[in-house]
VOBA-1610 file (N, C-alpha, C; in pm, whole numbers, padded with zeros to 5 digits, always signed):
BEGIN
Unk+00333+00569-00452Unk+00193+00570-00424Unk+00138+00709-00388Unk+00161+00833-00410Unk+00056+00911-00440Unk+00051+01029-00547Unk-00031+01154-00565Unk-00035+01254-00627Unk+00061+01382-00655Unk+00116+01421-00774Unk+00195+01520-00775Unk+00344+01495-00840Unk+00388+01616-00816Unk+00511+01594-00924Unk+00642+01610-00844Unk+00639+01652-00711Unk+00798+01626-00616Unk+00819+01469-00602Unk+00999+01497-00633Unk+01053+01377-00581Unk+01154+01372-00508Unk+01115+01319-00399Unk+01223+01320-00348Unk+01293+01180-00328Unk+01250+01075-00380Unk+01334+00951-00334Unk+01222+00840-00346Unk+01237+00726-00302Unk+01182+00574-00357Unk+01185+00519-00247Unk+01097+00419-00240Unk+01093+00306-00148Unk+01053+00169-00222Unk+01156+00086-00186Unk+01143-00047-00312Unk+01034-00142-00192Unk+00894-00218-00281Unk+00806-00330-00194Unk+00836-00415-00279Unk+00831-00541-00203Unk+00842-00676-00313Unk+00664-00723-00270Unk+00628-00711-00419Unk+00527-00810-00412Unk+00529-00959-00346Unk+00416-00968-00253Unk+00440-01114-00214Unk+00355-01201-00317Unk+00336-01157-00437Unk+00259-01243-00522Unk+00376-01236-00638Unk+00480-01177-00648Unk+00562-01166-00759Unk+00728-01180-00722Unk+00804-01211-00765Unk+00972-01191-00747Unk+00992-01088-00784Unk+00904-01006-00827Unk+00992-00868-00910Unk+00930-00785-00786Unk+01031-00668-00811Unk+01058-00542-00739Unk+00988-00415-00778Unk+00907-00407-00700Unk+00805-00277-00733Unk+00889-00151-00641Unk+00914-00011-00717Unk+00899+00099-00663Unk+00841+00176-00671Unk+00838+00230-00591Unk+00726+00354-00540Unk+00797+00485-00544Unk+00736+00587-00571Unk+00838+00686-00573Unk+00730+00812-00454Unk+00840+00827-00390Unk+00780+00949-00246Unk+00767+01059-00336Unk+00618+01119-00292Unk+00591+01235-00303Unk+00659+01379-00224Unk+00653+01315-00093Unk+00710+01358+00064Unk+00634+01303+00166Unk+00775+01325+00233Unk+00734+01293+00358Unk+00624+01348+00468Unk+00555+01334+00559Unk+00463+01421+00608Unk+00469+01439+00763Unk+00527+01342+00828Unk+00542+01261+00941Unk+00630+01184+00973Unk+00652+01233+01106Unk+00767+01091+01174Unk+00699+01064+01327Unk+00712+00963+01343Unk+00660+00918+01457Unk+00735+00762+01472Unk+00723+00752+01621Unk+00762+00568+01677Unk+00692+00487+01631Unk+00657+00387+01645Unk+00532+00307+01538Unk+00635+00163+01553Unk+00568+00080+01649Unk+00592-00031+01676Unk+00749-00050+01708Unk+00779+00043+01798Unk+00935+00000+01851Unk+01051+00078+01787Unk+00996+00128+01637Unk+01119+00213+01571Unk+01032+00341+01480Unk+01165+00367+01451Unk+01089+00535+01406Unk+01045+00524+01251Unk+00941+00557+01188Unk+00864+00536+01092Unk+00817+00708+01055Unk+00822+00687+00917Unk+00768+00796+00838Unk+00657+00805+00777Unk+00535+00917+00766Unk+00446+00943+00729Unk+00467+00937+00564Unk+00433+00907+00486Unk+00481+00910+00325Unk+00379+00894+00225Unk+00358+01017+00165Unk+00228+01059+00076Unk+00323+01038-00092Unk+00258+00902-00132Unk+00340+00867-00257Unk+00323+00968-00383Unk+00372+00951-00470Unk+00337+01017-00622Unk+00225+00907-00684Unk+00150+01001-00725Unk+00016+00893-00807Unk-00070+00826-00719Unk-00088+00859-00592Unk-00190+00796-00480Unk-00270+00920-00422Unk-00379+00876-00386Unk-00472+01010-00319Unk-00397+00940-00136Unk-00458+01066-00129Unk-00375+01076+00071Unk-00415+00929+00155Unk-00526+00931+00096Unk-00575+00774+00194Unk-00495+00700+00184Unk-00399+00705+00055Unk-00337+00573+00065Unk-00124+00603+00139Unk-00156+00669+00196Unk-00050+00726+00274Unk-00008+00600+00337Unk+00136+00578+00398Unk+00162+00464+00455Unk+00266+00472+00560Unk+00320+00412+00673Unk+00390+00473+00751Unk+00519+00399+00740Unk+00673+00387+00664Unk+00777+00319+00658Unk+00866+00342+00728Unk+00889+00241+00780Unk+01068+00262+00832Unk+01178+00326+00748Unk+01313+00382+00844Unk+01406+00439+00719Unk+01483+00309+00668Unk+01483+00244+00659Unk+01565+00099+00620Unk+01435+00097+00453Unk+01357+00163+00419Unk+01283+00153+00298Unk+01326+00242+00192Unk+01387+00316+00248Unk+01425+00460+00131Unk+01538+00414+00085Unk+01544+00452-00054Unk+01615+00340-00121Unk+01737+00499-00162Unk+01713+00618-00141Unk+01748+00737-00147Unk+01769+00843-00050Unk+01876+00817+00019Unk+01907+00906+00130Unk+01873+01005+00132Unk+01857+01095+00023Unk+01815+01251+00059Unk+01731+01273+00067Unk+01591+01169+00076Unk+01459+01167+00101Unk+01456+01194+00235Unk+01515+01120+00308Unk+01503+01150+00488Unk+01581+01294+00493Unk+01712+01338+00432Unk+01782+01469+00478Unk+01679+01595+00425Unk+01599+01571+00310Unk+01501+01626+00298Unk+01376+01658+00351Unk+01354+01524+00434Unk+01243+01554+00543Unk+01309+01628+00671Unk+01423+01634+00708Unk+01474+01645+00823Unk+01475+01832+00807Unk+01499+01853+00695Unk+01499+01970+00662Unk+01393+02083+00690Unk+01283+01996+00618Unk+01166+02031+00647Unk+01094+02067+00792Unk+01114+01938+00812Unk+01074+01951+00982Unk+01150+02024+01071Unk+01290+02105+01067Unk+01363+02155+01104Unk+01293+02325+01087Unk+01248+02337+00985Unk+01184+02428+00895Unk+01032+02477+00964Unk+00974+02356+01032Unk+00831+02340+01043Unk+00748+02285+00984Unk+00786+02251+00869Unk+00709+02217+00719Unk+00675+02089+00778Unk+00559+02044+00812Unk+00516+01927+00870Unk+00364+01955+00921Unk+00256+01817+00939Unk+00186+01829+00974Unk+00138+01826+01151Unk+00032+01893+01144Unk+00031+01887+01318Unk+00008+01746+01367Unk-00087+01771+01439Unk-00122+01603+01474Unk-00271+01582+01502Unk-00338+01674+01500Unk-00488+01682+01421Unk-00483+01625+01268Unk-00389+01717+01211Unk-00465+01639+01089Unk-00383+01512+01058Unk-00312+01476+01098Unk-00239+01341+01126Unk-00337+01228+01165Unk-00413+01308+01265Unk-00527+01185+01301Unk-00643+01210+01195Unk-00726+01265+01147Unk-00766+01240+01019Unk-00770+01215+00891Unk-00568+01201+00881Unk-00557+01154+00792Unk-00536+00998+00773Unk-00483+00962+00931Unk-00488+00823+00975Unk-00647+00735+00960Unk-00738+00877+00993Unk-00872+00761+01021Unk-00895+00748+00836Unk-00866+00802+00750Unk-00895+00826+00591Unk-00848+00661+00582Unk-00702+00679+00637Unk-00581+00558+00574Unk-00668+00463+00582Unk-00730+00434+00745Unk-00770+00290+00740Unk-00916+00263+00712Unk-00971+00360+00672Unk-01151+00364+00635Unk-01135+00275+00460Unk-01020+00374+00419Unk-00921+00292+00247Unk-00914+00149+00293Unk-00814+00165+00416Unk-00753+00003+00431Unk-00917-00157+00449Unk-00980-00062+00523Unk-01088-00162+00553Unk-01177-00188+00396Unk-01173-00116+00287Unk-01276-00082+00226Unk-01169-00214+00157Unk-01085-00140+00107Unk-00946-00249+00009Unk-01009-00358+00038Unk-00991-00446+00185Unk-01010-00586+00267Unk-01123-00595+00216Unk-01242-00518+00241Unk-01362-00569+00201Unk-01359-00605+00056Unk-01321-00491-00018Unk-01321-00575-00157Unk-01283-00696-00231Unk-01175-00688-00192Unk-01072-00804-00153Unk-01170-00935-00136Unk-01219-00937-00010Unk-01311-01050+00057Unk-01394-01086-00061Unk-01475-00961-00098Unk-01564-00988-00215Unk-01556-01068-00334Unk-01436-01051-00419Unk-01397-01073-00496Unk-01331-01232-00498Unk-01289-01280-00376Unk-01239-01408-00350Unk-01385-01491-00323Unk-01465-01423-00302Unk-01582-01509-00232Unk-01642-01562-00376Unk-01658-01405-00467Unk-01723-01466-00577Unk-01669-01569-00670Unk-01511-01551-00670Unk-01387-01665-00742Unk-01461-01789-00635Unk-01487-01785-00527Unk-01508-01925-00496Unk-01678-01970-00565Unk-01720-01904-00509Unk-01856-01917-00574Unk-01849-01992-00727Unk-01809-01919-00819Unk-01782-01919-00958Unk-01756-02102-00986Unk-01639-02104-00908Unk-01576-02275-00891Unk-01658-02340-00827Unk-01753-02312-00737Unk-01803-02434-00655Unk-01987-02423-00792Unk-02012-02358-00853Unk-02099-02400-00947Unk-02048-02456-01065Unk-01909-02407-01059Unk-01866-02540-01191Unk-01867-02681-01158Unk-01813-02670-01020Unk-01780-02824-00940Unk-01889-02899-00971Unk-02007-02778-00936Unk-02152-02871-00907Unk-02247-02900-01043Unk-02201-02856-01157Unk-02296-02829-01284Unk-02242-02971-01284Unk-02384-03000-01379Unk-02426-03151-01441Unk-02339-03152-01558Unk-02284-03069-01576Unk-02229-03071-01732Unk-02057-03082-01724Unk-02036-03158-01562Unk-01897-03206-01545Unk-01825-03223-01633Unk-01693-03206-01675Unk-01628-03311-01745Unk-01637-03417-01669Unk-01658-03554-01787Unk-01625-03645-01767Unk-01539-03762-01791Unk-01452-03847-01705Unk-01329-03871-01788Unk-01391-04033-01874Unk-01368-04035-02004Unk-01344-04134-02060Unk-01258-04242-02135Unk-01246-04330-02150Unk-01092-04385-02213Unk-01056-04310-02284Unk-01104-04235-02381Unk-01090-04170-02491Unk-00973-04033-02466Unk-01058-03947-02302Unk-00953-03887-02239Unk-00860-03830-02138Unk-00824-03986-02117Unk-00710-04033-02039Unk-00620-04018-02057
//
């Protein structure tokens, strides 16, 4: 999930709408921080703009040298401060809320759509014929 051409490693999501196995391939890493009890990584995908940055546990990297590569980095300095950490966080979820809203939208009008079929005069109707 975002922009550019480094790789350093993958993180496999299972669709909860599919059995199949989607990967993602890390752009880099950007961040490490605690984040609900365990340590989680900042991760700016290949083929995603920054908003859609996401924060994973290391139990997601499906490629070890993605973390020895971040470790490197950050050893290095190569990391963000924590200013722009927080504006890149408020980006993430301004994306995340907008996604939901659309989301909402789009289910409302699928209902909509069905509840004027429900209601049109021009029902099917069942007759012996098709039963």
């Amino acid at each position: 999930m975002a922009s550019g051409s480094r790789r350093q490693g993958s993180v496999s999501s299972t669709s909860s709408t599919s059995s199949e196995e989607q990967m993602y391939v890390v752009e880099r890493i950007l961040a490490e921080a605690v984040r609900d009890g365990q340590m989680k990584y900042l991760v700016k995908w290949e083929e995603y703009p920054d908003n859609q940055c996401t924060w994973e546990p290391k139990k997601h990297f499906n490629d070890p040298d993605t973390i020895k590569n971040w470790e490197t980095k950050l050893t290095a300095g190569d990391s963000l401060d924590d200013e722009v950490i927080a504006d890149l966080e408020v980006r993430m979820e301004a994306y995340r809320e907008e996604e939901e809203a659309r989301l909402e939208a789009k289910w409302a009008a699928r209902q909509n759509k069905r509840q004027k079929l429900v209601d049109s005069p021009r029902s099917f109707m069942l007759s012996p014929a098709n039963v």
